[in-house]
SETISE-48013 format. One record per residue (C-alpha): x, y, z; residue in one letter; residue number from 1. Coordinates in Angstrom, 2 decimals. Last residue first. Layout:
REM residues N
site east:X	north:Y	up:Z	aa:a	i:NUM
...
END
This chain:
REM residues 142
site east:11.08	north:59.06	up:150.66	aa:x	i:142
site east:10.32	north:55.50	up:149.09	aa:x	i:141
site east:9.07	north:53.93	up:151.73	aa:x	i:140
site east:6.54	north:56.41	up:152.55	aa:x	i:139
site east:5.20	north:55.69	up:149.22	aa:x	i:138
site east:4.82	north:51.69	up:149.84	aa:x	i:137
site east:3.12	north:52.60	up:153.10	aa:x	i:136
site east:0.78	north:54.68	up:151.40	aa:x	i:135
site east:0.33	north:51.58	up:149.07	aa:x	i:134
site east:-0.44	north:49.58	up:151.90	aa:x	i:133
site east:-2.93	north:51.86	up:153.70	aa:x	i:132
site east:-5.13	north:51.99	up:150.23	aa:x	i:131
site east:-5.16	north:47.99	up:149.70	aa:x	i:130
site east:-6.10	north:48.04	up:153.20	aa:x	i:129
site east:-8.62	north:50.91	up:152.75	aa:x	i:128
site east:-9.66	north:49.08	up:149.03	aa:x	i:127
site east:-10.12	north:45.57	up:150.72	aa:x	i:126
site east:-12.48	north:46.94	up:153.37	aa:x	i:125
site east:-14.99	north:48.66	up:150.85	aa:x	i:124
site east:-15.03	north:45.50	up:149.28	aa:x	i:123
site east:-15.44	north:43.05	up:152.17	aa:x	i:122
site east:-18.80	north:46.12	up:153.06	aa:x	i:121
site east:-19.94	north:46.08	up:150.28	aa:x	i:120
site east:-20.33	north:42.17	up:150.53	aa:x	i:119
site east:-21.23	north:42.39	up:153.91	aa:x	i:118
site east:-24.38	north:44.71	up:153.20	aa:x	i:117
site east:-25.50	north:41.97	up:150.25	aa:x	i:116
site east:-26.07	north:39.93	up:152.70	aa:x	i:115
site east:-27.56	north:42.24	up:154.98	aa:x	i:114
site east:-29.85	north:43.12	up:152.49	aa:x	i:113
site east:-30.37	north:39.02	up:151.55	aa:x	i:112
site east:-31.81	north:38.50	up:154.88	aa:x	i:111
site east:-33.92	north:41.78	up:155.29	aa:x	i:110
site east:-35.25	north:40.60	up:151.67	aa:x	i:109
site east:-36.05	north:37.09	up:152.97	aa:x	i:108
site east:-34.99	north:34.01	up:152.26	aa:x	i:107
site east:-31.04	north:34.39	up:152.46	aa:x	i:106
site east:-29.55	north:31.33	up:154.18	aa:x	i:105
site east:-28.90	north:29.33	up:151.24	aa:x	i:104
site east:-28.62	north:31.42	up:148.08	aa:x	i:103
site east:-26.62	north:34.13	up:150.52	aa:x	i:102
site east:-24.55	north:30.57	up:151.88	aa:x	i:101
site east:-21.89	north:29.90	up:148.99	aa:x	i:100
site east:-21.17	north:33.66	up:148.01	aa:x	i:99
site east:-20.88	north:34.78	up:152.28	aa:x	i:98
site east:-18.30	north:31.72	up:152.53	aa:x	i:97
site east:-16.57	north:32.74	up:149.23	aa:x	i:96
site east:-16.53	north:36.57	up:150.82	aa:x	i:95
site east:-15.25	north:35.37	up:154.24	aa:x	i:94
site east:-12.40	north:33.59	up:152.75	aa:x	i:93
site east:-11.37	north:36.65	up:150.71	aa:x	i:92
site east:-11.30	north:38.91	up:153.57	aa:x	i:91
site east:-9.42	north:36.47	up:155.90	aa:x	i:90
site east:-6.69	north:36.80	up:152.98	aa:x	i:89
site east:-7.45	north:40.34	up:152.62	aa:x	i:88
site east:-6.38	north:40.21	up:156.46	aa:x	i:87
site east:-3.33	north:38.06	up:156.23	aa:x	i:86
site east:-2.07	north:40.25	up:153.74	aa:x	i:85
site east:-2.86	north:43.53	up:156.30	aa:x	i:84
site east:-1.18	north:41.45	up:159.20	aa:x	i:83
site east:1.90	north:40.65	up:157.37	aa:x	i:82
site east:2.00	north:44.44	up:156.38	aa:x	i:81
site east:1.52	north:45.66	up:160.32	aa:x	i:80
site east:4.42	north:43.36	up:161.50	aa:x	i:79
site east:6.59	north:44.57	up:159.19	aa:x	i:78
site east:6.15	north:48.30	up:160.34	aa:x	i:77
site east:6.61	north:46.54	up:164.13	aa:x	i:76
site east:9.91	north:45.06	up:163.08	aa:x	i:75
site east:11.24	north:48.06	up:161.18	aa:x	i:74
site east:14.11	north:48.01	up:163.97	aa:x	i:73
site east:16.97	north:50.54	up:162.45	aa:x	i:72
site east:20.27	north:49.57	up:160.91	aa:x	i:71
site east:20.46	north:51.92	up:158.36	aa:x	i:70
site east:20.89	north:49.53	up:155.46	aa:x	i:69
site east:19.77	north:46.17	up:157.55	aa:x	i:68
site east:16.70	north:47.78	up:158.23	aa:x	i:67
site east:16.06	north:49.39	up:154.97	aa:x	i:66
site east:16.39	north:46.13	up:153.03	aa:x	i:65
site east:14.00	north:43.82	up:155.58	aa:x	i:64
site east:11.43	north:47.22	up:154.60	aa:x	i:63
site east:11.93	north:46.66	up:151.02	aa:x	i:62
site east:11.13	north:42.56	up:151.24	aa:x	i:61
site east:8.17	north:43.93	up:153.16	aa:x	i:60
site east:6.88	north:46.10	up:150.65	aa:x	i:59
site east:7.52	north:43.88	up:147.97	aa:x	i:58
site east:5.28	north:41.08	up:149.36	aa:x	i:57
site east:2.76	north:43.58	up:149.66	aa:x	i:56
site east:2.52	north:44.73	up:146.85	aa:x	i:55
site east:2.33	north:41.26	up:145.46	aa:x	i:54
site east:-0.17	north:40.35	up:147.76	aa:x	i:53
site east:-2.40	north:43.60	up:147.27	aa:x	i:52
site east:-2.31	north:42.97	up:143.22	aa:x	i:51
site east:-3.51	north:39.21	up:144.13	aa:x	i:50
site east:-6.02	north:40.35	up:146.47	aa:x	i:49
site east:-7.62	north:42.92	up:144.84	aa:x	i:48
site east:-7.99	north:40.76	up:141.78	aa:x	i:47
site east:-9.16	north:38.09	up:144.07	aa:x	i:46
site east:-11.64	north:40.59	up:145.55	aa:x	i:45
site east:-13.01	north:41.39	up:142.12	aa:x	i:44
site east:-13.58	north:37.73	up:140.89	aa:x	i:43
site east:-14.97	north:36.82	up:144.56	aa:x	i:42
site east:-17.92	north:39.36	up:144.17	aa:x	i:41
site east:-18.33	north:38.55	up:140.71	aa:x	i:40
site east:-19.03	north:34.80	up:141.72	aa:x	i:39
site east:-22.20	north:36.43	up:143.78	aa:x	i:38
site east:-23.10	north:39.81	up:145.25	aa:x	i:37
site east:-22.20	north:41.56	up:141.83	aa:x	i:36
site east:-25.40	north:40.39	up:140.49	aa:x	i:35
site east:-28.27	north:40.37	up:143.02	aa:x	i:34
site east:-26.25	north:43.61	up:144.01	aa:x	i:33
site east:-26.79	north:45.51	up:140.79	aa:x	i:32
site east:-30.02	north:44.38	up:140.31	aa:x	i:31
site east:-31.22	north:46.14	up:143.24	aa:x	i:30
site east:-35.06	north:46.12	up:145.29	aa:x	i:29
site east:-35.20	north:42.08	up:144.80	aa:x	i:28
site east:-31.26	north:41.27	up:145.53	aa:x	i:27
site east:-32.06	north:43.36	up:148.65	aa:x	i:26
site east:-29.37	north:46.42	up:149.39	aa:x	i:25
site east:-32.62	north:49.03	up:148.93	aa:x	i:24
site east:-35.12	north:47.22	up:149.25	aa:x	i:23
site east:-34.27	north:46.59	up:153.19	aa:x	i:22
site east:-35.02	north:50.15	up:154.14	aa:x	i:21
site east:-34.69	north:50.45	up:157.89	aa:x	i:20
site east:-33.15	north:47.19	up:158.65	aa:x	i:19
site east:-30.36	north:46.66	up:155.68	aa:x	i:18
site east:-29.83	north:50.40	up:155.58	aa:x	i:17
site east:-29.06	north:51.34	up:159.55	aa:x	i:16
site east:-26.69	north:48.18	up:158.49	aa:x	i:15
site east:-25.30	north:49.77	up:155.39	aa:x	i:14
site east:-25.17	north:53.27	up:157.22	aa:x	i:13
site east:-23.69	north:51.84	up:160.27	aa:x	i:12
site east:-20.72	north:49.88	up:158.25	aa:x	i:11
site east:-19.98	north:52.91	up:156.49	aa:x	i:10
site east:-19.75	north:55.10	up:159.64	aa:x	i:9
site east:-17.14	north:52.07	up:160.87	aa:x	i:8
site east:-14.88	north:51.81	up:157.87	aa:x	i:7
site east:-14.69	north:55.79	up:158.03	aa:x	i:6
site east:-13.60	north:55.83	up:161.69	aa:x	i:5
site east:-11.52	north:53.11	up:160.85	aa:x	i:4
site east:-9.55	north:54.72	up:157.54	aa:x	i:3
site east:-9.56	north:58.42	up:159.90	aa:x	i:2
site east:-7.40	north:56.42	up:162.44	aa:x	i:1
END
């Protein structure tokens, strides 16, 4: 619960950003952005991705273990770690679709704030599930 509430003040304060002060996320008013917000954008989350897949993977291979062990219904704990891969997967997609159209769509500094905004923002995202996973992974192991 604290991961959403977190997710969601971030998202504010990006967007409160992206109006109020658009130099500040614009490719113009940060060169950090007008270069991560590209290629590099994809090349971290598909790092992310890949590690979060495996660990994934494993995680739910353990939790099929456990339940046949100790006989226990794991079903909804399974559930929740398909749903986190398919969600970096959804993550991913969104962040090449957001890398082909910024050039595109993103004229004007407001534009290409907001742009930038969502690709924080798939980042930020990625870590908490990557985080939630590997807590999950932990609590596995106890």
């Amino acid at each position: 619960m604290l991961i959403q509430v977190i997710l969601i003040a971030i998202a504010t304060i990006l967007t409160a950003a992206s109006i109020c002060v658009p130099s500040t996320l614009s490719d113009a008013g940060n060169a950090f952005l007008r270069g991560f917000v590209n290629q590099e954008l994809l090349s971290t989350l598909g790092v992310v991705v890949t590690i979060t897949l495996a660990s994934a993977g494993a995680i739910h291979i353990e939790l099929g273990k456990l339940a046949r062990e100790r006989s226990i219904d794991l079903e909804r704990e399974k559930q929740a770690v398909r749903f986190s891969a398919y969600l970096l997967l959804a993550q991913f997609l969104c962040a090449l679709a957001l890398v082909v159209l910024k050039p595109v769509l993103a004229a004007s500094q407001r534009q290409t704030a907001f742009a930038n905004a969502i690709g924080l923002m798939l980042i930020i995202w990625a870590v908490a599930v990557l985080y939630d996973l590997t807590r999950a992974a932990f609590s596995i192991s106890r």
